[in-house]
C-alpha positions in Angstrom: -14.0 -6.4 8.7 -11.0 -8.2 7.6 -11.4 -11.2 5.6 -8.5 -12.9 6.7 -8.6 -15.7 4.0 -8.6 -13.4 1.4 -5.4 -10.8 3.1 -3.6 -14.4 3.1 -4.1 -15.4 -0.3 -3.2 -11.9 -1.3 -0.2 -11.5 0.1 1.1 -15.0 -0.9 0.5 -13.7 -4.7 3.1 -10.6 -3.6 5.5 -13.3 -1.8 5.6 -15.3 -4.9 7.0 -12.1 -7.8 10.4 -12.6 -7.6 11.5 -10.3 -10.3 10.3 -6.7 -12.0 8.3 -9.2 -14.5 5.9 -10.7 -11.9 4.7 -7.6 -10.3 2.2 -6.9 -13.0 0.6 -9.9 -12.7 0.3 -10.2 -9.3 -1.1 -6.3 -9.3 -3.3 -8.0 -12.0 -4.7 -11.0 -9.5 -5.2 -8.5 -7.1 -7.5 -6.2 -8.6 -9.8 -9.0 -9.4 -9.5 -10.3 -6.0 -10.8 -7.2 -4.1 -13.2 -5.7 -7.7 -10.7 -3.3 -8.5 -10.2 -1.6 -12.1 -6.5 -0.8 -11.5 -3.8 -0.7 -9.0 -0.7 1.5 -9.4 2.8 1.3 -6.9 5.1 4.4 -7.7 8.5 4.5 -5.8 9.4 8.7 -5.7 12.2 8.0 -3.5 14.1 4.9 -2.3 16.1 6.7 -0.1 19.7 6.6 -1.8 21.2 6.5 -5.1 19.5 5.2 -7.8 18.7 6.0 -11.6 15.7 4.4 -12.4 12.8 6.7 -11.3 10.2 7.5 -11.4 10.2 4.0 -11.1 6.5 1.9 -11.2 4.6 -1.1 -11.3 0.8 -0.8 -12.9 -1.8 -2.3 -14.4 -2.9 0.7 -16.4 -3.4 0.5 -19.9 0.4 0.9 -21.4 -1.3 3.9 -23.5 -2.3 5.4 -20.5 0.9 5.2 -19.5 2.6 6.7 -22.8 0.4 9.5 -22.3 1.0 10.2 -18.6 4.4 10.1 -18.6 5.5 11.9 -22.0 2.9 14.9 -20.8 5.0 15.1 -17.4 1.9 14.4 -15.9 4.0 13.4 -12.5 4.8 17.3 -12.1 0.9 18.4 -12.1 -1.1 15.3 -10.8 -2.4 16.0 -7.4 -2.5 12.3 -6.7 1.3 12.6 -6.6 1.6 15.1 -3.9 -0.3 12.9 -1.4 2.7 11.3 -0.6 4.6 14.5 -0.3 2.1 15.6 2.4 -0.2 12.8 3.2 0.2 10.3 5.6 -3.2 8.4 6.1 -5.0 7.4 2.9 -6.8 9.4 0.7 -9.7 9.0 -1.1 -9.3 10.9 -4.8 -12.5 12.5 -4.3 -11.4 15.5 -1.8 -8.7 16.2 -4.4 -8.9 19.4 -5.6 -9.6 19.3 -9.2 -10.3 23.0 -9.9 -7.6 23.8 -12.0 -8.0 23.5 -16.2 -4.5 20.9 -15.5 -5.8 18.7 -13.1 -9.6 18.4 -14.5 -8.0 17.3 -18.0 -6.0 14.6 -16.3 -8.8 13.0 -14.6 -10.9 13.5 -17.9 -8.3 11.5 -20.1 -8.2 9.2 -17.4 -11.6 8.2 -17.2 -11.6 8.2 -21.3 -8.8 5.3 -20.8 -11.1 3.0 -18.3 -8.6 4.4 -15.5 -12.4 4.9 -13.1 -13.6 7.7 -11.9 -12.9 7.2 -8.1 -9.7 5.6 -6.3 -7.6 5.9 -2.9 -4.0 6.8 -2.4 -1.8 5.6 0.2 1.6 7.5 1.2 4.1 5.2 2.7 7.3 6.3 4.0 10.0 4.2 4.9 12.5 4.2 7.7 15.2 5.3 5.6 13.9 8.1 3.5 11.4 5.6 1.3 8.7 7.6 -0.3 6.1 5.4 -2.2 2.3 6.0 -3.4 -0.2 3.2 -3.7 -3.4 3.6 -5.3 -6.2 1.6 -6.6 -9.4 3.0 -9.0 -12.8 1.5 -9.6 -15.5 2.1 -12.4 -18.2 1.5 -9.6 -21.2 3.4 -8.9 -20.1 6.5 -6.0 -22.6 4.4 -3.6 -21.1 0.9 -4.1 -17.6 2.4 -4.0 -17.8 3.7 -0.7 -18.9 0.3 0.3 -16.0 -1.3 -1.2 -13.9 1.1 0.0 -14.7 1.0 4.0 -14.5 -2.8 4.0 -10.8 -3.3 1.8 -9.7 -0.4 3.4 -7.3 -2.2 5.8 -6.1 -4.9 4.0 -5.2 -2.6 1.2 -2.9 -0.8 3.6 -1.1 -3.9 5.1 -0.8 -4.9 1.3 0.8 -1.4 0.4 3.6 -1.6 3.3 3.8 -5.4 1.6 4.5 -4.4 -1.7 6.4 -1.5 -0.5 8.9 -4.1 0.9 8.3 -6.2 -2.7 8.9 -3.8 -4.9 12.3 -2.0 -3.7 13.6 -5.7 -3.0 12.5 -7.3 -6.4 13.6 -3.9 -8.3 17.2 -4.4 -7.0 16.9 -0.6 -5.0 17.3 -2.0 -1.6 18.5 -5.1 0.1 16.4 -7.3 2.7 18.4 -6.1 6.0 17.9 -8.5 9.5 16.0 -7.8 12.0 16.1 -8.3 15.3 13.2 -11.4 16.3 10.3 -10.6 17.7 8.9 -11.7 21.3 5.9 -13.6 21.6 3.9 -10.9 22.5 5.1 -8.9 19.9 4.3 -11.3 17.4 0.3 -11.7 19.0 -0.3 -7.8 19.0 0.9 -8.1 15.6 -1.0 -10.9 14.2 -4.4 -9.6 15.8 -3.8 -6.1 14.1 -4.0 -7.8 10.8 -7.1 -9.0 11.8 -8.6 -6.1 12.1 -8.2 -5.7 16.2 -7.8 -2.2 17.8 -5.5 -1.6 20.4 -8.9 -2.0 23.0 -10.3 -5.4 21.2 -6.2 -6.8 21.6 -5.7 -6.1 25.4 -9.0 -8.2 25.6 -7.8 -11.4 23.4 -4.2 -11.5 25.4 -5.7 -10.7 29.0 -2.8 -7.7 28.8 -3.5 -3.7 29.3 -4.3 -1.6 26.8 -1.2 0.1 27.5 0.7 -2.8 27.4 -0.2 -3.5 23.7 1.0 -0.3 22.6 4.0 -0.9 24.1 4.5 -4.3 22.3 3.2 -2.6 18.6 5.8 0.0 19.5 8.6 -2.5 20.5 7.6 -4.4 17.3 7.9 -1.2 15.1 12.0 -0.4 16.4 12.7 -4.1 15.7 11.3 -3.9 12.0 12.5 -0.6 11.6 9.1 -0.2 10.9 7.3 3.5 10.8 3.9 2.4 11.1 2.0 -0.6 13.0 0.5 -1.5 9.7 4.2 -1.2 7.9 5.5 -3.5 10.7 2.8 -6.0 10.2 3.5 -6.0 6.3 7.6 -6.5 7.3 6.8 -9.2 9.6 4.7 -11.2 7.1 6.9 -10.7 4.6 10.0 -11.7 6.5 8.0 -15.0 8.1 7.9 -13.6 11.2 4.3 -13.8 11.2 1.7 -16.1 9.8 -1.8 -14.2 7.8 
């Protein structure tokens, strides 16, 4: 279940870092908002030139950080490769942590308060983008699952949200224009950041189901959007929509 309030508030904390220096703390008011340990946004490709990777935004502990990146940890991390292959989210626990690499990175993790269990989400962009979010708790396996079915959507709105964010606050792409949306495009939209399938939205407009499909897909060409949930986070985030 959505909690619509709360999706609102969070992305008006991402709408408000206007520079590289206000990402942290709004990654920051986030965690605390949703009883997160940590949330991490890594851009692995913008899709053109550009010298500054791997370029993040974390609130890991900076000697966390030191560590992970002078031990290349970025080459071996299997966290990483879910946005080479992935394209839904995925939870760290199907990882496959067999090798003597991979088990010590996890270990030194959880030694630095990074939290035993967290979920990845791939995004890829229309042109080329490749970015990773993830988020980590210290909760109990139980209570994480818990957490984890009921933030589960807002968390990937907010990823597609901070995707646009990030690579427009970090100077490695431009906000283009896009075309504006039609009414009905802009209802299917707002109802699937509220939580509404594809079924449950053909009911609130009187429309078929078909029809709403139709309108999400309209919606995504407009954006230049790859995903519904991308498209929702571009609309927000150019005012085209209200959350």
């Amino acid at each position: 279940m959505v909690d619509n309030r709360r999706l609102s508030s969070s992305l008006g904390t991402l709408k408000s870092a206007k520079d590289r220096g206000d990402l942290h703390p709004a990654l920051d008011e986030l965690c605390a908002r949703y009883g997160l340990s940590h949330m991490t946004f890594l851009v692995v490709c913008s899709g053109g030139p550009s010298g500054l990777y791997p370029y993040y935004c974390t609130t890991y502990p900076d000697t966390w950080t030191e560590i992970y990146v002078d031990n290349h940890y970025f080459d071996i991390d299997p966290v990483i490769d879910v946005v080479r292959w992935g394209f839904l989210p995925v939870d760290w626990s199907t990882l496959d942590r067999r090798s003597t690499q991979v088990y010590r990175i996890f270990k030194e993790a959880r030694s630095h308060d990074i939290g035993p269990h967290g979920l990845s989400i791939p995004i890829r962009g229309p042109k080329g983008e490749r970015c990773l979010f993830s988020v980590s708790s210290n909760l109990p396996k139980r209570d994480w699952s818990r957490l984890r079915a009921s933030i589960i959507h807002e968390l990937q709105i907010l990823s597609q949200y901070l995707h646009e964010a990030v690579l427009s606050v970090s100077g490695l792409r431009e906000v283009g224009r896009y075309r504006k949306l039609a009414r009905r495009e802009s209802q299917c939209l707002q109802l699937l950041a509220a939580g509404r399938i594809s079924k449950q939205i053909a009911g609130d407009l009187d429309i078929s189901e078909n029809s709403v499909k139709l309108y999400l897909r309209s919606a995504r060409l407009k954006l230049g959007a790859s995903t519904s949930h991308q498209a929702v986070a571009k609309a927000s985030f150019l005012e085209l929509i209200q959350i």
